[in-house]
C-alpha positions as CSV (number, residue, x, y, z in Angstrom):
1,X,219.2,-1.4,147.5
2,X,217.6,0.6,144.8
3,X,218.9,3.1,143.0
4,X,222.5,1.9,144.4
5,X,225.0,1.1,141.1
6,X,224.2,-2.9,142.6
7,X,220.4,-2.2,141.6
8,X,220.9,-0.8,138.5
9,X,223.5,-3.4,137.0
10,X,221.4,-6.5,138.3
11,X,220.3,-7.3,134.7
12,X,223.9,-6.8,133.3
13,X,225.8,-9.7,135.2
14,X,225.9,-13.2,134.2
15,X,222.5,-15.0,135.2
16,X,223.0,-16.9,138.6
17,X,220.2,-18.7,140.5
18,X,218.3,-16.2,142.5
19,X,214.5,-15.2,141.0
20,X,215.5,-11.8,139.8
21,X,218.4,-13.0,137.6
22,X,215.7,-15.9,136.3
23,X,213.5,-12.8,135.4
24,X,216.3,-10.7,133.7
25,X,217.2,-13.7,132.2
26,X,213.5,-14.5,130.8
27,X,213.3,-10.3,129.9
28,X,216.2,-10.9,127.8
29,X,214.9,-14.2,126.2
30,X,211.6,-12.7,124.8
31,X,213.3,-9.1,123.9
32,X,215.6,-10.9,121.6
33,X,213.1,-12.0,119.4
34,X,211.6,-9.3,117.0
35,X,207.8,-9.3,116.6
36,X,205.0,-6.7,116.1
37,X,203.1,-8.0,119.2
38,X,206.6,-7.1,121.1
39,X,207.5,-3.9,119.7
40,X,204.4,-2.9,121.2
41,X,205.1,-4.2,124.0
42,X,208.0,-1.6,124.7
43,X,206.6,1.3,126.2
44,X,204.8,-1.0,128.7
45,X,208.8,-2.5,129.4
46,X,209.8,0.8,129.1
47,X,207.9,2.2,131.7
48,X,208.6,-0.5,134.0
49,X,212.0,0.0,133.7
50,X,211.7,3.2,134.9
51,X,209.9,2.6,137.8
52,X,213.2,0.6,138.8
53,X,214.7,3.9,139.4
54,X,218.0,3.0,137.0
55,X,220.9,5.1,137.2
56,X,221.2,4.5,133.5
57,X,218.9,2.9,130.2
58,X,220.4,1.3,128.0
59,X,218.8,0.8,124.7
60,X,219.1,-1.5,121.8
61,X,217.6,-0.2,118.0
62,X,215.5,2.6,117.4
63,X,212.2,1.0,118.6
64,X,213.6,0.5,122.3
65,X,215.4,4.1,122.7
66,X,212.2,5.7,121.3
67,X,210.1,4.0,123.8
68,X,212.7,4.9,126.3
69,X,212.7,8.3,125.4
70,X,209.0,8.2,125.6
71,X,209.3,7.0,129.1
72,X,211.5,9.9,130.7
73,X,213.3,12.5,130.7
74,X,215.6,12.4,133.6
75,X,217.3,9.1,133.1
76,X,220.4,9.0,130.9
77,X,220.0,6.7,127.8
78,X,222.8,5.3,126.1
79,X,221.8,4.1,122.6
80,X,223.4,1.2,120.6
81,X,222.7,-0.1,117.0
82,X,220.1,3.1,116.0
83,X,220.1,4.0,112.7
84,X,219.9,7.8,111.8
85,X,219.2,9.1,115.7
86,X,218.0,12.6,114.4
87,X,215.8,11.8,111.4
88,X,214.2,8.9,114.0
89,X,213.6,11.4,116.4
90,X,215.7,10.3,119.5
91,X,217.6,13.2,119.5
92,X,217.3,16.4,118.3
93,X,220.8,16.9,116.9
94,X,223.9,15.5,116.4
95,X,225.8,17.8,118.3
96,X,222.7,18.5,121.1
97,X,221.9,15.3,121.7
98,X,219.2,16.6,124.6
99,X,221.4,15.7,127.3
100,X,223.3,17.1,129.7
């Protein structure tokens, strides 16, 4: 169902053998490996993500929660591995993140 906690975790469980864990599986793949030609590839990702309707983003470096952040505005983002958040531009403060 989307938008159920089931939807919005499908990515984060082990792989298994049904198509959509063979796509997540694949997303994760080509997201691991850092080029140019992906990093631009992000708000495209991004975007599609959204249109998941997730509960929650998660986001890995600065690239990904900026394109993220690009992508909405409603939709929680929890950032991992970022450098310095507010100089980047992915929040506006330490202490007023931009979030509820």
């Amino acid at each position: 169902m989307p938008g159920t906690q089931r939807e919005s975790r499908r990515c984060a469980r082990p792989s298994g053998h049904s198509r959509q864990d063979r796509d997540c599986d694949s997303a994760r793949r080509e997201m691991q490996k850092p080029t140019t030609r992906k990093l631009h590839a992000l708000p495209g990702l991004a975007a599609e993500l959204i249109r998941s309707n997730p509960d929650v983003l998660v986001t890995h470096g600065t690239p990904g929660t900026l394109a993220a952040k690009e992508a909405t505005t409603t939709i929680p983002i929890v950032m991992a591995i970022i450098g310095d958040a507010v100089a980047s531009g992915a929040v506006a403060s330490e202490a007023r993140p931009g979030g509820m």
